[in-house]
C-alpha positions, 0 to 999 in steps of 0.5 A: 216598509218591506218592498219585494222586488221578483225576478220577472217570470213572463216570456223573455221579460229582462226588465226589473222594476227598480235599478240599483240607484233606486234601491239605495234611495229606498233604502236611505229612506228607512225601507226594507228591499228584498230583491230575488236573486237574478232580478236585475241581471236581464238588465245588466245589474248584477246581486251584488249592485243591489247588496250595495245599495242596501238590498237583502237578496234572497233566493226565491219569490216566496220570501220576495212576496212576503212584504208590504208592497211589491213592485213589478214591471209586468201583470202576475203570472199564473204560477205567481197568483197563490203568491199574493195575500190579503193586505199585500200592495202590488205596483206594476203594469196590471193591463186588467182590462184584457186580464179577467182571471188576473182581475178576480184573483187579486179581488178573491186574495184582497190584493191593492192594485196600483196599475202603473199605466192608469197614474195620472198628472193633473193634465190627464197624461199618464207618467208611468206609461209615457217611457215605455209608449216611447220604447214600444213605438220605436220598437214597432218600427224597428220590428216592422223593418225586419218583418218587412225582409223577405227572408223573415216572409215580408214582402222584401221592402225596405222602409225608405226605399233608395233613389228612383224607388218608392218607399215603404207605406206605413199606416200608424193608427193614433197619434198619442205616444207610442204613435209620435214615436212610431212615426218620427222613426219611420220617418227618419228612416225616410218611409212615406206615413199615414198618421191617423187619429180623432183628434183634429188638433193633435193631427196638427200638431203632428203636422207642424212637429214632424217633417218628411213624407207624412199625411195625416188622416182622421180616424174615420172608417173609410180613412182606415180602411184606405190606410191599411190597404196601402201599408206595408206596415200597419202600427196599432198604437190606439189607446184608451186609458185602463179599458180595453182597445177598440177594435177598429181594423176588421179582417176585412181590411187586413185582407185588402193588403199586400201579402207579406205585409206586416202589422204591429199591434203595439195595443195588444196588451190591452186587447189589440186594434186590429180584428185578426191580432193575439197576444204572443211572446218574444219566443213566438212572436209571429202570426201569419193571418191571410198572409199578413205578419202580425206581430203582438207581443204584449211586452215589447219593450222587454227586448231592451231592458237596459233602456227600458228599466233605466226609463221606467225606475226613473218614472216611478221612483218618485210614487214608489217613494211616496207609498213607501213614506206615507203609507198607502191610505196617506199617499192615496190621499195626498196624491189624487195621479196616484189614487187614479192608479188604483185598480182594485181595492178591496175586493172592488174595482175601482177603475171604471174602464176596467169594471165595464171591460169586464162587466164587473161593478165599478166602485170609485175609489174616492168613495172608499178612502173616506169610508176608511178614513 
C-alpha cells in the first residue's frame, strides 16, 4: 500500500503521525512512505531519518496525498480539503462532531475516515486517545500554573502554596483520562483538588489510588457549581466518545469565580464543557471572559512533540499495520476496535455520535461491510 505521511499545517502543530522507527517497519512490510519534507523535524527527526528507514521524501502535500491511505496526527485543514479524493483512507484525530464543514467535505469527496479517538478495545477503552488524554491532563496543569502567575493576569497563586499558606484550588470536571492525570500532577505539586464525576465507582477508585488533598464529588449541578466557584483553576476533562461535549459549566458559574481565575477546557476539541470556552491556538491561546483565563487550545499536546509523537506512533502502529496488510474491507472485518474508528464512509456517517451532533443520518458501519462484501 502507499501511505502519505503531511507535514501537519495547524497553528503550531509539531507532531507527525509516525516516527522514523515506525516507517522502517512499514517498510519492511512491503509499504510505500511518502513523507513531506519537514514532516518530522518539529518532533526532533530530521529527512534523512526517514530516507533511512526506507521513506520516499518528497517536497510538498500533493504528491504526499496521492496514496492509498494518509496518516495524519490532526483533523485537515482547510486549505488540505481539495487535497482529498475519492477512495483515499485518512487515519487521524477527525474530532467531527465539532467539525461540520470538515464532515461534509470528506462525505462529498468520498474520503474513508478512521478517527483515531473512536478505536476501541473489547473493553470499550479508546487505545489511540489514552496517550494523548495522558499529555493533555498533565499539560492542563502545567498551563494552569503558569496562567495562575500574575504577570500572565492570574491571580498571583502558587498551586501548593508553602507552609502556613493555602493552596491553590483546583476543580477537575471527569475522572477519566485526562482527569486522572490532571490530578496526580496537581497533586503532586501539592494543590487541594476537587475531583468530580458520574461514576460512583471510578470516583472510589480514584479515591483509593490518589493520595494528598483530594475530594472527590458527584457530577451533579449543585456539586459543580460549588466546585467552579472555589477553583482557581478549573479543568474541563469531560468526554463523550465521537459526540460533542456536554456543556455542564454555565457562565453563570464561571462568573461566581475569583477574577484572575483560570479555566483549561482540555474538552474543547470536542465542542468544550465550559458555556464561555473557544476553540484557540498556541499563537493565541488565551481569552479572558469576565476576568476569567480560558485557556482552549484544540491541541495541546503539540507543545511537546517529541513526547507526544513518540506515544501516539507507538499506539497506532500496530492498526496502521493491519490496514496496510489487510487492505481496508479485510482489516475492518478482522478487527471490530478498528471498524468502531470509522467515522465516514462512503459518503454515510457511520459513527453514531457523530450523526446526532450534527443532525445528519447515521448508518452503521456493520451494515456497510457486508453489503460490500
Amino acid at each position: 500500500m502507499i501511505i502519505g505521511l503531511p507535514k501537519e499545517i495547524k497553528d503550531n502543530e509539531y507532531r507527525v503521525a509516525v516516527t522514523p522507527g515506525g516507517v522502517r517497519q512499514l517498510v519492511d512490510a512491503g509499504h510505500r512512505i511518502q513523507a513531506e519534507q519537514g514532516a518530522g523535524e518539529g518532533s526532533g527527526f530530521a529527512d534523512d531519518e526517514y530516507r533511512g528507514a526506507g521513506a520516499r521524501v518528497v517536497s510538498g502535500p500533493v504528491e504526499v496525498w496521492d496514496a492509498d491511505l494518509v496518516i495524519k496526527v490532526k483533523e485537515p485543514q482547510p486549505s488540505e480539503y481539495d487535497l482529498m479524493r475519492p477512495g483515499l483512507i485518512l487515519f487521524a484525530f477527525l474530532h467531527l462532531a465539532a467539525e461540520r464543514n470538515l464532515t461534509l467535505t470528506m462525505l462529498k469527496r468520498r474520503v474513508t475516515g478512521i478517527a483515531y479517538e473512536t478505536v476501541e478495545q473489547a473493553d470499550g477503552s479508546l487505545p489511540l486517545l489514552i496517550p494523548m488524554s495522558e499529555v493533555a491532563g498533565r499539560m492542563a496543569v502545567q498551563v494552569g500554573a503558569r496562567y495562575l502567575e500574575r504577570m500572565n493576569g492570574g491571580r498571583g497563586k502558587l498551586l501548593g502554596g508553602v507552609p502556613g499558606v493555602r493552596p491553590a484550588d483546583v476543580a477537575i470536571i471527569g475522572a477519566g483520562i485526562v482527569g486522572t492525570n490532571a490530578a496526580q500532577i496537581a497533586l503532586g505539586m501539592g494543590a487541594h483538588v476537587m475531583l468530580l464525576d458520574i461514576d460512583a465507582a471510578r470516583l472510589r477508585h480514584m479515591d483509593q489510588v490518589l493520595h494528598g488533598r483530594l475530594t472527590t464529588l458527584s457530577a451533579n449541578p449543585v456539586n459543580i457549581a460549588e466546585a467552579v466557584k472555589r477553583a482557581d483553576l478549573l479543568i474541563g476533562a469531560v468526554l463523550v466518545k465521537g459526540g460533542r461535549a456536554p456543556c455542564l459549566v454555565t457562565r453563570e458559574m464561571i462568573r461566581a469565580m475569583e477574577t484572575g481565575s483560570v479555566v483549561v477546557d482540555v474538552a474543547v476539541d470536542q465542542g468544550g464543557c465550559c458555556e464561555t470556552t473557544s476553540p484557540a491556538t498556541h499563537s493565541d491561546p488565551i481569552r479572558v471572559i469576565d476576568g476569567i483565563i480560558h485557556y482552549g487550545v484544540t491541541n495541546m499536546p503539540g507543545a511537546v512533540p517529541r513526547t507526544s509523537t513518540y506515544a501516539l506512533s507507538n499506539a497506532t502502529l500496530p492498526y496502521l499495520m493491519k490496514l496496510a496488510g489487510q487492505g481496508l474491507l479485510d482489516a475492518l472485518r478482522n478487527s471490530p476496535g478498528l471498524t468502531k474508528g470509522v467515522n465516514v464512509f462512503q459518503a454515510k456517517i457511520t459513527y453514531k455520535a457523530v450523526a446526532e451532533a450534527l443532525g445528519l443520518e447515521y448508518t452503521p458501519i456493520e451494515s456497510m461491510i457486508k453489503e460490500t462484501a
